[in-house]
C-alpha positions in Angstrom: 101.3 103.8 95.7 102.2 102.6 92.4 104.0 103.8 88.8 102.3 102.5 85.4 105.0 103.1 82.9 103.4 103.6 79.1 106.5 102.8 76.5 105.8 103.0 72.8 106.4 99.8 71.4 107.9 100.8 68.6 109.9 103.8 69.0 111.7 104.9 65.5 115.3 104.7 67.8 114.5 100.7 68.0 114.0 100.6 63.8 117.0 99.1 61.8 115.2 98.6 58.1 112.3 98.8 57.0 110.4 96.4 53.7 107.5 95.1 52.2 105.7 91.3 51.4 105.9 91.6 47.9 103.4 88.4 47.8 101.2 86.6 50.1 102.8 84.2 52.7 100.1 81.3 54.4 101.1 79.8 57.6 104.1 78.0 58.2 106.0 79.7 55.1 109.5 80.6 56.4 110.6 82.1 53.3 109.5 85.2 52.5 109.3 87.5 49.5 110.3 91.0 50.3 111.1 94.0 48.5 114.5 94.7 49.4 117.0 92.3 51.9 119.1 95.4 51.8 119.8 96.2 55.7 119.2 92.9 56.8 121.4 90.1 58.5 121.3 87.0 59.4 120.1 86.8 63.4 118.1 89.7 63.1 114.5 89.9 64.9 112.0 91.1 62.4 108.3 91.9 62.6 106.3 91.0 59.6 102.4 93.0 59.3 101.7 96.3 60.8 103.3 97.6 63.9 101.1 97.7 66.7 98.2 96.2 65.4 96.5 93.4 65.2 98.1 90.4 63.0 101.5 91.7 63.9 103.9 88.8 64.4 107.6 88.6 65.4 110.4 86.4 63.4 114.1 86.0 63.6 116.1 85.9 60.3 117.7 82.5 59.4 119.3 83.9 56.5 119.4 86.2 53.9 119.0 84.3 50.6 119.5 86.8 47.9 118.1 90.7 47.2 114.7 89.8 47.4 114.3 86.5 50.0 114.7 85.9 53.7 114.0 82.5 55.2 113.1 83.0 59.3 114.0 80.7 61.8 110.2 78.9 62.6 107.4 79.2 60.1 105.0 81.9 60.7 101.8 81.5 62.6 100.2 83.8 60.7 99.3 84.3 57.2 100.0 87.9 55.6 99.1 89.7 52.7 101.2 91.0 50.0 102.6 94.7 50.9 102.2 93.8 54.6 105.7 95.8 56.0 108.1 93.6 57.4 110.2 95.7 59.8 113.6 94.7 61.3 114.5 96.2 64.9 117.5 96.4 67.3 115.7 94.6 70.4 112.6 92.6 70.6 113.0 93.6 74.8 112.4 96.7 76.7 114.7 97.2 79.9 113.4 99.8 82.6 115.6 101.9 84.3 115.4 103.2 87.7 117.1 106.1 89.7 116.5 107.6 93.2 115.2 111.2 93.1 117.8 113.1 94.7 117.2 117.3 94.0 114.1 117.0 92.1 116.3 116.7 88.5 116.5 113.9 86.4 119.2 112.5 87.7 122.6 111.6 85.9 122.2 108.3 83.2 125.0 106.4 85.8 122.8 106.4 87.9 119.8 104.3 86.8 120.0 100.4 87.2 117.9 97.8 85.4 114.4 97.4 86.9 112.3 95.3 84.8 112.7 93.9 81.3 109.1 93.3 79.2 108.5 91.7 75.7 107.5 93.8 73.7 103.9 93.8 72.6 103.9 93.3 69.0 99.8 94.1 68.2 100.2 97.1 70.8 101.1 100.9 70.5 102.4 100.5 74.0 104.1 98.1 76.4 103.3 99.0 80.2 105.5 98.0 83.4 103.7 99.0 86.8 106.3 99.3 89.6 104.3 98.6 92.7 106.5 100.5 94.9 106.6 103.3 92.3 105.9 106.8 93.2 107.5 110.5 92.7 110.8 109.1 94.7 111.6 107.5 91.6 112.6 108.4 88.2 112.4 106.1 85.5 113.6 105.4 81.4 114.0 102.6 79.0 116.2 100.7 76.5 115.0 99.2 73.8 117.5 95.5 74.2 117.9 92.3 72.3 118.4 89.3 75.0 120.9 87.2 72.2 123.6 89.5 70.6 122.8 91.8 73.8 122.7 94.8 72.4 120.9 97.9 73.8 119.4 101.7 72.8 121.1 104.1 74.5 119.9 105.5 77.6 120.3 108.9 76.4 118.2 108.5 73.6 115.6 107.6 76.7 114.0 111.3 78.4 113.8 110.7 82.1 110.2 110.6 83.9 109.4 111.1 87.6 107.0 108.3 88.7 103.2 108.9 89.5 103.2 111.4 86.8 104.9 114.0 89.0 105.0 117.6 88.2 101.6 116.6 85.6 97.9 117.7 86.4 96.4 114.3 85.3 97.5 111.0 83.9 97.7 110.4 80.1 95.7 107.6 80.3 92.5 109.7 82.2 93.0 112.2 79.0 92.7 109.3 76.2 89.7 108.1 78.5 88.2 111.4 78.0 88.3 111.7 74.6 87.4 107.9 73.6 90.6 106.7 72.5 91.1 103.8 74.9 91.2 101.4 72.0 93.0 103.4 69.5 96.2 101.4 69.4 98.0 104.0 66.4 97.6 106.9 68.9 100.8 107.4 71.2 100.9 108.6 74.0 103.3 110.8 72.7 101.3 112.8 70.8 98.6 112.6 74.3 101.4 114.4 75.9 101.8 117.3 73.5 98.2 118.0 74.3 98.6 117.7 78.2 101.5 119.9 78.1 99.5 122.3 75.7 96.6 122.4 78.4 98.5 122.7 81.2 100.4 125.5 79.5 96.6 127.5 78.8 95.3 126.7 82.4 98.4 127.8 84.1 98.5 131.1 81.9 94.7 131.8 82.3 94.3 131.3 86.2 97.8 132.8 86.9 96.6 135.9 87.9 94.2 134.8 90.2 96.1 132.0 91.4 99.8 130.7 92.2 101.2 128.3 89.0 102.0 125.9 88.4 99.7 123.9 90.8 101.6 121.7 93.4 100.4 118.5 94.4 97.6 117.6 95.2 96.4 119.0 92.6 93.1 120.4 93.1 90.3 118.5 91.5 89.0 121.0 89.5 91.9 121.6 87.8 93.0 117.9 87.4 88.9 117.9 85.5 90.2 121.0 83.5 93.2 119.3 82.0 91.8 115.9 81.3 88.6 117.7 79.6 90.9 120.8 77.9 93.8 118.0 76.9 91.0 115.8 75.2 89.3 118.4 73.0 92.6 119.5 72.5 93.4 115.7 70.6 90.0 115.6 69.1 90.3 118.6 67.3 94.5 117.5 66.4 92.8 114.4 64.9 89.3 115.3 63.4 89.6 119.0 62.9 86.9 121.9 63.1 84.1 119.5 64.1 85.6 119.4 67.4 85.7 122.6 68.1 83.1 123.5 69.7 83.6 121.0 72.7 87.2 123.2 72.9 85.4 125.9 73.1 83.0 125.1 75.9 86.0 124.0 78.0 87.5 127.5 77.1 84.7 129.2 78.5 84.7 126.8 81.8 88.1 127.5 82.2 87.8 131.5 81.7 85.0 131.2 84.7 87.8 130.4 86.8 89.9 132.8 86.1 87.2 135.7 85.9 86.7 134.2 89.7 83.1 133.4 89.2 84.2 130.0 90.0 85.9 129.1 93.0 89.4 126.8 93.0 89.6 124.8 96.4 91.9 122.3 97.8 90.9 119.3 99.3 89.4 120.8 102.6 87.3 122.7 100.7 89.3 126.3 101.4 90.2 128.3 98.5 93.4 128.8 97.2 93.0 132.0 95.2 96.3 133.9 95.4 94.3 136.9 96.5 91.8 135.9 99.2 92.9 138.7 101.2 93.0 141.7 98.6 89.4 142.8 98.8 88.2 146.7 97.6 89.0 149.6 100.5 87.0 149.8 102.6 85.1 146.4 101.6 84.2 144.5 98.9 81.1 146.3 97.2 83.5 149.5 97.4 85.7 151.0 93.9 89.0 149.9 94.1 91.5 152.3 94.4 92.8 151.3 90.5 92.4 148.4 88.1 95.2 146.9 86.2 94.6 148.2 83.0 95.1 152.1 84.1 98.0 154.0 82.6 99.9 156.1 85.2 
């Protein structure tokens, strides 16, 4: 089994300043016109275009000329238009933390030692580390970590994760999938998680009282499907609004089939694992039950 770790790139804990191109730079240029040099030193590793996308391209400060000029160590590569954002950040590194699972809680920060360090990826939203011998006996976090002064993120700024997406009904990256954002490089997973925990938060509610929640693992396929498909419409209608809906809804309805029991939840033998197999109507099951749950005593 493996872990595939998703880090953002550029996480606002990693920002130090934040300017502008105020004109266009060609290749080669190491001087370049900014708004402001206010914030910035000599030594520091800048990025100059957007984060995350495309053109993006990483620079270390020479010097800091006067209130408007930096001169970088090595021309650029690339040439950038005026107002292109030129953003200076703590570490240009990311170190990856590891920690035994002991109780099942995110263990102390003391405990985690160094397992990887990755370059960042300066034209993508995320940098990923898969640990091939990853799995939920691990916990992991990150630093963000500059390899020359050597100077880190805190670990507590970092919130733990268990490995293989433990204690999740399906992966963030089968919810992007699902909604067609595999190339959509401004979308964090961040904001993928909000929706997961959103839809694991409706499923667990809605089939709670025909089933035990949270789900353990395995997690039954049909409910893996549920997330992915509720957690996507979910993010479609977060980022286009109304004309999403409907797809929502129809995942809604799926889900509301399951928890009216006109669908059946099974593990992976095939056997159900409705909490209430055994409770049938006395004497059978065509009979009237003795009450219902919404009488008043």
């Amino acid at each position: 089994m493996a872990t595939t770790l998703q880090i953002d790139s550029f996480n606002d804990i990693n920002i130090r300043e934040r300017s502008v191109l105020t004109a266009a730079t060609l290749v080669g240029a190491a001087e370049l016109p900014i708004e402001s040099t206010e914030g910035y030193t000599e030594g520091d590793v800048i990025y100059i275009g957007s984060l995350s996308r495309e053109g993006c391209e990483k620079a270390v400060v020479a010097s800091v000329d006067d209130g408007t000029t930096l001169t970088v160590s090595a021309g650029l590569e690339l040439a950038h238009a005026a107002y292109e954002p030129v953003t200076s950040v703590l570490g240009d590194s990311i170190h990856v933390y590891r920690a035994a699972n002991v109780d099942g809680s995110a263990p102390d920060g003391d405990a985690f030692s160094v397992l990887a360090t990755r370059a960042i990826d300066a034209d993508q939203t995320s940098t990923y580390y898969r640990d091939s011998t990853g799995d939920s006996s691990w916990w992991y976090c990150f630093t963000y970590y500059n390899a020359v002064s050597l100077e880190e993120t805190s670990l507590g700024d970092s919130t733990p994760v268990r490995g293989d997406d433990f204690g999740h009904y399906a992966s963030l990256s089968e919810i992007r999938s699902e909604a067609g954002f595999d190339g959509a490089v401004n979308l964090k997973d961040s904001i993928i998680d909000q929706q997961r925990r959103a839809a694991e938060s409706e499923i667990n509610g809605k089939l709670s009282s025909a089933y035990t929640v949270p789900f353990t693992a395995p997690v039954p396929a049909v409910v893996r499907t549920l997330t992915i498909k509720l957690a996507a419409a979910m993010l479609l209608v977060n980022q286009y609004g109304s004309s999403m809906e409907g797809r929502l809804k129809a995942v809604r309805q799926e889900l509301q089939a399951y928890a009216d029991r006109s669908g059946t939840i099974t593990d992976d033998d095939g056997q159900s694992i409705s909490s209430s197999d055994s409770v049938s109507g006395y004497p059978d099951e065509n009979a009237s039950r003795m009450f219902t749950v919404d009488m008043r005593f």
